[in-house]
N, C-alpha and C positions, 0 to 999 in steps of 0.2 A: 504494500500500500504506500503513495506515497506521503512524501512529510505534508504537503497539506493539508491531504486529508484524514494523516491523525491530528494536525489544527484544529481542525475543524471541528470532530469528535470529542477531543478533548474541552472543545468550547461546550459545544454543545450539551456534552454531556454533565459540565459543572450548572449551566442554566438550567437543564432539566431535573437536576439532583436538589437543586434552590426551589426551585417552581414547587417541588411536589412537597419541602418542606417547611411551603408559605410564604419567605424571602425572597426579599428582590436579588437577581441575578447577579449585580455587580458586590456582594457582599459576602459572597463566595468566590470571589477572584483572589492569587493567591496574594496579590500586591494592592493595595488601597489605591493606587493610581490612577487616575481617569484614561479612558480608550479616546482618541480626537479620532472623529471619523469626518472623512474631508472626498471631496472628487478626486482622486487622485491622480486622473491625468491634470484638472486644474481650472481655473475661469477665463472666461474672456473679459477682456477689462473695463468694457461697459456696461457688463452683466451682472447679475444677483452672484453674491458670494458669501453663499452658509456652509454650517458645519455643526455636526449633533456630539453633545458629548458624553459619554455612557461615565459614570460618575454615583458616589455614594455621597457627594455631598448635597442638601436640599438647599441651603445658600448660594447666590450666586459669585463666578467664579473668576479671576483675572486673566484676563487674555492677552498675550501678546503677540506679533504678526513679525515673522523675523526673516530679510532675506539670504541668501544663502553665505552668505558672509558672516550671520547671526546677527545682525543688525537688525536694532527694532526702530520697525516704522510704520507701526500703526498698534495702537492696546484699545483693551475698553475691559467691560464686564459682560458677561456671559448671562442668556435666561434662563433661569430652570422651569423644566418643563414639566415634572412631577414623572408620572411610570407609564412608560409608552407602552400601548397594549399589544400592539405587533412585536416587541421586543421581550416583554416584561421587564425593562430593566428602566433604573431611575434616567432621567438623561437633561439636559441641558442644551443650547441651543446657542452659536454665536454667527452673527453676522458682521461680515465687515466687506459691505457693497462697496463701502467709499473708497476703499482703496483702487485705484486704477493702473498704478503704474507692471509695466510686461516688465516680464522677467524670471527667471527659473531657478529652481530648488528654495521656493519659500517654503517654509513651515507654519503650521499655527502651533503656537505653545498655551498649554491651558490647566494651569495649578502647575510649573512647571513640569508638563508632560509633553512631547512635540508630536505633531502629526506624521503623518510620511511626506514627503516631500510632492510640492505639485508648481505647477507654469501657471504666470498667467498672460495673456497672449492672443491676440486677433487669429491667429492661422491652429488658434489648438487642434479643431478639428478636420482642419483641409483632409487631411491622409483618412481617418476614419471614413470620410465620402468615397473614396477609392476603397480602402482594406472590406466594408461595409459588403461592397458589391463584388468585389474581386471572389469572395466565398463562394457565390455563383457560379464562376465558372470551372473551380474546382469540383462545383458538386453536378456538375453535367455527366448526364448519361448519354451512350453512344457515339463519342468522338474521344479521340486522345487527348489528355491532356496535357499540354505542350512546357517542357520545362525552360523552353525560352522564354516565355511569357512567367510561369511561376517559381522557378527554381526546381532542381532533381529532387527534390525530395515530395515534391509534390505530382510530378509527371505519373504519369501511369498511361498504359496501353488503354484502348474504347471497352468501354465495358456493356455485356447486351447488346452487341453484336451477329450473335451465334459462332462466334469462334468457339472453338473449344478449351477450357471446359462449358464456355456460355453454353445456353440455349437458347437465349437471344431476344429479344423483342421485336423483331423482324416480320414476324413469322407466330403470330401468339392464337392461341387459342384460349376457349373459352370456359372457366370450373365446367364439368360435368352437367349436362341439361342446360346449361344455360342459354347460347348459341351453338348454331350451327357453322359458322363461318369463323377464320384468322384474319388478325389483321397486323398491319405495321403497326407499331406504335414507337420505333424510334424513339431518342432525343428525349428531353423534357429533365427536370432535374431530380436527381434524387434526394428525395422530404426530409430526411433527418436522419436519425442512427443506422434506418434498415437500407436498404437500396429496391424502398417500392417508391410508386409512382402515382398520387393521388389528385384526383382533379382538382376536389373540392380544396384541399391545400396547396395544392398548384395555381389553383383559380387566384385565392387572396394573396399568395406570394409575388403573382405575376402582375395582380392590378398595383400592387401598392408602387414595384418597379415601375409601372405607365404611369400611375399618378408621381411619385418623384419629381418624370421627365415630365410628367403634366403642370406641377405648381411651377415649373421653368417659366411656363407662359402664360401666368395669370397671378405672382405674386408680385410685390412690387420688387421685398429684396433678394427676390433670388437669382441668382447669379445661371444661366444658361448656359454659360461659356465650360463649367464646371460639369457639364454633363455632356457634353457632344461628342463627335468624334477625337480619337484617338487619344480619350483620356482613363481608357481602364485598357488590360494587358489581356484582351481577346483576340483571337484569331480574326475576326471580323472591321480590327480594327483598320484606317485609312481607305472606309471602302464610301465616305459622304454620309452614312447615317449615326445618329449619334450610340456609342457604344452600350449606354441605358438600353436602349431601345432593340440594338441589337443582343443584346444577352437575354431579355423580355421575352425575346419571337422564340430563342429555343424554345422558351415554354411552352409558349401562346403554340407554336407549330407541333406542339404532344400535343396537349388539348385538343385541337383539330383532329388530331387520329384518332382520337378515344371516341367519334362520334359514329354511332352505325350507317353503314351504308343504306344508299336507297334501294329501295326493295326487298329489305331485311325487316321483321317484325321491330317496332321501336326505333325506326330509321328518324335517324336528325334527332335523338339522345344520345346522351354521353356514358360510355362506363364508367362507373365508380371508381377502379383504380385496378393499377396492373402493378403485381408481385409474385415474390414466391411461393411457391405451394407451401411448402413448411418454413418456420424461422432457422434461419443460418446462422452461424455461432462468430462472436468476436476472435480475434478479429477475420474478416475476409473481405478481399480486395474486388472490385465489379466484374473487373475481368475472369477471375479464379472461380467467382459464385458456378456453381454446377445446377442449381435448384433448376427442375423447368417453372416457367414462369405462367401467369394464368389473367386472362379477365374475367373481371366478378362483375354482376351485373348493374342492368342500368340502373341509373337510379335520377328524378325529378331536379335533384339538390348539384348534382355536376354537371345536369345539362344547363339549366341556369346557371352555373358559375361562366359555363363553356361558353351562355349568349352575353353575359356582362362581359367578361372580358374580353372579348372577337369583337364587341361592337366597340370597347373603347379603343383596342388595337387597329379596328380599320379607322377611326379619325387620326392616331397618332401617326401610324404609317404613311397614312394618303400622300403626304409629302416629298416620303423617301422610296415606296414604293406603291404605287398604284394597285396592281396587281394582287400584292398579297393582302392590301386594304379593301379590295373588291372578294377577295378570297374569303376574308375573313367576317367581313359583313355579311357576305350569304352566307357563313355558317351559325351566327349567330342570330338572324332573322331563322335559320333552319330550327335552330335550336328550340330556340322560346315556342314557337308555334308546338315543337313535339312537343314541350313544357305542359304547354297549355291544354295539349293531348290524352297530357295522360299526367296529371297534379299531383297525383299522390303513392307513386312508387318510390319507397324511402330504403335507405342504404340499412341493411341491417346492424347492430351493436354486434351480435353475436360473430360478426364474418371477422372475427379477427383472429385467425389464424396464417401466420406468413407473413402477413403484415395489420397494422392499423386498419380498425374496424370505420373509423371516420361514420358513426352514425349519426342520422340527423331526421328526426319525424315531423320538424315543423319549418315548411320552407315557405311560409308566405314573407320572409325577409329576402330569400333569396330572387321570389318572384317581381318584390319593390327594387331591387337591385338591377337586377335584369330590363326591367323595365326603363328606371332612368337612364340607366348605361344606351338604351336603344333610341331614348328620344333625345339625350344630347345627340348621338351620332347622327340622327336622321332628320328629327324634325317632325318625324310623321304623330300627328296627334292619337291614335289609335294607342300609343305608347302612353305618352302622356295619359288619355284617358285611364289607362291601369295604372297609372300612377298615385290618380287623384283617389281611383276606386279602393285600392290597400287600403284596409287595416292599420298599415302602419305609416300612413301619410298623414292620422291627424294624430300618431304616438312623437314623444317626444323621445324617437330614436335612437337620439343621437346621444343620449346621457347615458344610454348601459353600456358605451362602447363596444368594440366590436372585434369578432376574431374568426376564425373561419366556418363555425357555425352558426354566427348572429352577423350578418353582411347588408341589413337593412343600412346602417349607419352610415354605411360605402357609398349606395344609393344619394343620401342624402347630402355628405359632404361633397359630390361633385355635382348637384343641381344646383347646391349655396357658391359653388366655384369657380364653375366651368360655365363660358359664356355660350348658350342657347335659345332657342326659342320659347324658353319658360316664362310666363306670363309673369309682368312684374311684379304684380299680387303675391305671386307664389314664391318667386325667389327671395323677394323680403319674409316670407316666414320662414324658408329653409337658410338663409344667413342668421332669423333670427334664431330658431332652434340648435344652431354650430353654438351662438355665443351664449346662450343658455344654457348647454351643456357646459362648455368653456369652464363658464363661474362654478358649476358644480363641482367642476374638479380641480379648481382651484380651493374652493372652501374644504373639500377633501385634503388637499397640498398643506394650506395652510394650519388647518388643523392635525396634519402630522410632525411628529418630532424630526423627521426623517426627510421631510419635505418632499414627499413622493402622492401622485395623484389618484394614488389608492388605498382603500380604508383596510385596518387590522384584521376584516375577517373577507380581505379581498385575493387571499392568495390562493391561487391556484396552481395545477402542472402547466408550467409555462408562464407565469407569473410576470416575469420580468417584459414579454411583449404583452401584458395588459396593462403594466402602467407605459409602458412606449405607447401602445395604440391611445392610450387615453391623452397623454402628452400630446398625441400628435391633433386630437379636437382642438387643445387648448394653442397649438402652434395655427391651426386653420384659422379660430378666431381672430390671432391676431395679424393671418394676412387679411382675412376681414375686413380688419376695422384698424388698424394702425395701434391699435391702444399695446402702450409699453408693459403694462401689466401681466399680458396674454403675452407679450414676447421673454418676459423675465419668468414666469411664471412654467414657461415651456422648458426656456433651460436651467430652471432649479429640478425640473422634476428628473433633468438627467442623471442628476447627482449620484443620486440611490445605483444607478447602475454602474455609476464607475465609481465604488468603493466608499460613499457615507450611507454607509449601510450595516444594520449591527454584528455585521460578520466583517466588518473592511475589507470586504470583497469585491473587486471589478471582474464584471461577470463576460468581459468580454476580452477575447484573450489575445496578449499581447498590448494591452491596455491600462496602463494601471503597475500602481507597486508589486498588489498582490492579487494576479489575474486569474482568472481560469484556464484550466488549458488541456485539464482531463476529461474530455465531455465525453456523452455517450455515443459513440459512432460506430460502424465498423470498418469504416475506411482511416477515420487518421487514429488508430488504437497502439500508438507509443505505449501507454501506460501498460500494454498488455505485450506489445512484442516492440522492443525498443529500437529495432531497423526502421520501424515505420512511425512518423510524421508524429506531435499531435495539431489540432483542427489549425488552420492558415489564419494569423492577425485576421483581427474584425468578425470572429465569431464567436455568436453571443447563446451562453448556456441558458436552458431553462427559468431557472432559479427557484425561488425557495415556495417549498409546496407544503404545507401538513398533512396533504392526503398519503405522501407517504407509499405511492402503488408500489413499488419495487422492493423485493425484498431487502436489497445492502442499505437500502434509504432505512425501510423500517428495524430495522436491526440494529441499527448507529445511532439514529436520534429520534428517537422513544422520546415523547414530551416534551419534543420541541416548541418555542415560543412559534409562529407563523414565521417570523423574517430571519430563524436560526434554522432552519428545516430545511437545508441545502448542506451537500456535501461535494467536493471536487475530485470524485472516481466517477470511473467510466464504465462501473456496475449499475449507480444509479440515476437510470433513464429517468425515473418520475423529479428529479430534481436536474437533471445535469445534461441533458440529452442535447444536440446541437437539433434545428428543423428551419427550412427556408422560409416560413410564415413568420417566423421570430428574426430571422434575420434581415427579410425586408422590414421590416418594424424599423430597426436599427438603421437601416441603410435610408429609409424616409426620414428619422430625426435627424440622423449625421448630416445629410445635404442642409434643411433647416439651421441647424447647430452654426456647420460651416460657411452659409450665408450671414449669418448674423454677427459673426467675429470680422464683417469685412465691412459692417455699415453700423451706424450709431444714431 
């Protein structure tokens, strides 16, 4: 195992040993010292700049701001915040926004204790907008991965090919009974630790990549030039279309495959997802996998994913290529219509063998999604009409956030964004519904110790992209509306994930003092066979879950507080697992982040 995570363990398990005997957390630590937990990569200098301090004292505390020299130049006193319920531990609270001046290896010292070291700096995040999305194209299925572009150690032969040992995706057939027909399914990325291939996670992975390239052209500060051609290390790059867009279409062009032919029962629906018949053991590399591979059937909730995102891929394409923007709009006018076909064929919970069950019984969000997606690209009021008709067009959507089984939200923040033929009427409620939401998750922010946009019994598997996803409402507000509030508000809630968090963990690796880097995969499985890799800068783990589904999770930290319920091995998936819906998360706030360190 390694030393982090018996850190981790070891934390853990004196917080759970307190918890069960009443006591707050930090009075069981072996030194009285306060923990400063800070962003550790750092601030931007016109930015919000907090820091939580885990502490047994209830008085408040003296802070000093020192840079790398140990020179102070900036103090104050600290807030106490009383016992944060996501942590159980006492904690304290210090701001020092006023400070503005760049510069690297500052500390914060607080009761003479110093933090780790962070920058503060306009270009913090440049690189993360690249590392963010560079994950992509190592996680592609059915092409080499080329170590000119990423380094040997991340190269690898095409995997699901049918070379051998592959069996390919080439050439797939269908579980038993289900279809009569194979198809190509090629391409598309593979989802996280296993090397299956799921729509409905492919669907929100892929929009949120076109939305990125999409707030290019509809926020004030965001910077375009940062997203074009030949500024990420794809093969496709110097070909005139921007490199976002090209790493997008591998997906957007699986998707495409996953829909039944015409004149097949359920033609112009999507399968639910292509895997292996059995789960494959850590580690095994794509090419190696021997499993034959299977499509599970259709299902309502991927063929809507397949019409939302085709139709907002044919308006981003139209540009660069016509063609595939024509391509892809009649698959998604295909789609919706089989949708509308046939409502209520839902993916089963139980089909999870091989891979992720990805179940979902209630798709009238995915139907509001699909919908807008079709009437921005088109125009055609018929769309519109289903729009207004939803259920979830007079819900105020947009405040559950959203993830890749609640996609109403998607709908909603690019009818408040994206310029269309939406009747003025309507677009003022769907900007006002973005900033509604916004404030809720601010008050949420604000009322955490931690300064993260999610409440103490809001943690899940995957946790860490539902305060990104919700981050990112409060960042749309403020291309919105200009208000600085929404814009500071967005990158405090980053904090949490780069290390003020009560484990001083930055969950995204190669990030931070103390990063993650042993995630649950079975391509970059270091921890498991040390010739191979682990996950490439800019990939962001699960994080901290009390559900606990994994055995080495549930084994290790038994009573854990919610935000200590994370461990850094690559046994436990339900806490630690890498997946591209969590990583476009990241790769959406990092562009924001990184726009924002260049304007004031």
């Amino acid at each position: 195992m390694s030393t982090s995570a018996l850190r981790r363990i070891a934390i853990v398990t004196a917080a759970a040993a307190v918890t069960i005997a009443g006591l707050s957390a930090v009075t069981a630590a072996a030194a009285p010292a306060p923990k400063v937990e800070v962003n550790q990569i750092g601030y931007l200098p016109h930015g919000p700049k907090n820091a939580t301090i885990v502490t047994a004292a209830t008085a408040a505390l003296p802070w000093q701001l020192r840079d790398r020299h140990g020179r102070v130049v900036a103090s104050g006193s600290s807030t106490p915040r009383g016992t944060d319920a996501a942590s159980n531990e006492n904690v304290q609270t210090v701001d020092f926004s006023r400070f503005q001046r760049s510069g690297k290896g500052y500390t914060l010292v607080v009761d003479g204790q110093p933090s780790d070291p962070f920058a503060i700096s306009s270009s913090l995040y440049d690189q993360l907008r690249s590392d963010s999305l560079q994950f992509f194209y190592i996680q592609r299925s059915g092409i080499p991965i080329d170590a000119k572009l990423v380094g040997a150690k991340y190269a690898r032969p095409a995997g699901h090919l049918g070379m051998a040992p592959n069996q390919g995706d080439t050439d797939v057939p269908c579980q038993p009974g289900v279809c009569g027909y194979r198809l190509d399914v090629r391409g598309g990325w593979y989802d996280a630790g296993d090397q299956g291939k799921y729509v409905v996670n492919g669907g929100i992975a892929a929009y949120q990549l076109l939305s990125e390239f999409e707030r290019t052209k509809t926020a004030r500060t965001a910077d375009r030039r940062a997203l074009g051609d030949s500024t990420l290390r794809v093969p496709e790059r110097h070909n005139g279309v921007p490199d976002i867009l090209d790493e997008a279409r591998w997906e957007v062009a699986f998707l495409l495959r996953m829909q039944v032919p015409a004149g097949e029962p359920y033609a112009g629906m999507a399968h639910h997802k292509i895997h292996d018949a059995q789960w494959t053991g850590l580690p095994t590399q794509p090419q190696d996998d021997a499993q034959p591979r299977q499509l599970h059937p259709v299902s309502t909730a991927a063929t809507l994913n397949l019409a939302a995102v085709a139709a907002q891929s044919a308006r981003l394409f139209r540009p660069y290529d016509r063609s595939f923007a024509r391509k892809s709009l009649t698959a998604a006018e295909t789609a919706y219509a089989a949708a509308k076909a046939n409502p209520a064929i839902y993916a089963s919970g139980a089909d999870g063998t091989g891979g992720g069950a990805y179940g979902d019984n209630d798709v009238t969000d995915e139907f509001y999604w699909a919908a807008a997606e079709l009437f921005i690209t088109t125009g055609d009021r018929t769309y519109l009409d289903d729009v207004i008709a939803s259920p979830h067009h007079s819900d105020d959507v947009v405040s559950g956030g959203f993830y890749w089984g609640g996609t109403a939200a998607l709908g909603r923040l690019d009818l408040a964004t994206v310029p269309s033929r939406l009747p003025a009427s309507e677009r003022r409620l769907a900007k006002q519904s973005v900033i509604t939401a916004a404030d809720g998750f601010l008050a949420t922010l604000d009322a955490q110790a931690y300064g993260l946009p999610l409440p103490a019994d809001g943690y899940v598997w995957g946790s860490n992209s539902s305060v990104i996803n919700n981050d990112v409402v409060i960042a749309t507000a403020f291309d919105l509306t200009g208000k600085a509030k929404y814009r500071d508000g967005a990158i405090q809630g980053m904090d949490y994930i780069f290390g003020r968090n009560a484990l001083g963990q930055s969950y995204v690796t190669g990030w931070g003092t103390q990063s993650s880097h042993n995630e649950h995969t079975r391509i970059y499985s270091h921890e498991l066979d040390p010739t191979l890799p682990n996950p490439p800068p800019g990939s962001i783990a699960g994080g901290a879950n009390p559900g606990l589904q994994d055995p080495f999770a549930a084994e290790h930290l038994a009573g854990c507080a919610p935000q200590l319920c994370y461990i850094d091995d690559i046994e436990s998936y339900s806490t630690n697992e890498v997946a591209i819906n969590w990583n476009s998360s990241l790769a959406w706030m990092s562009a924001f982040l990184a726009d924002q360190g260049h304007v004031r």
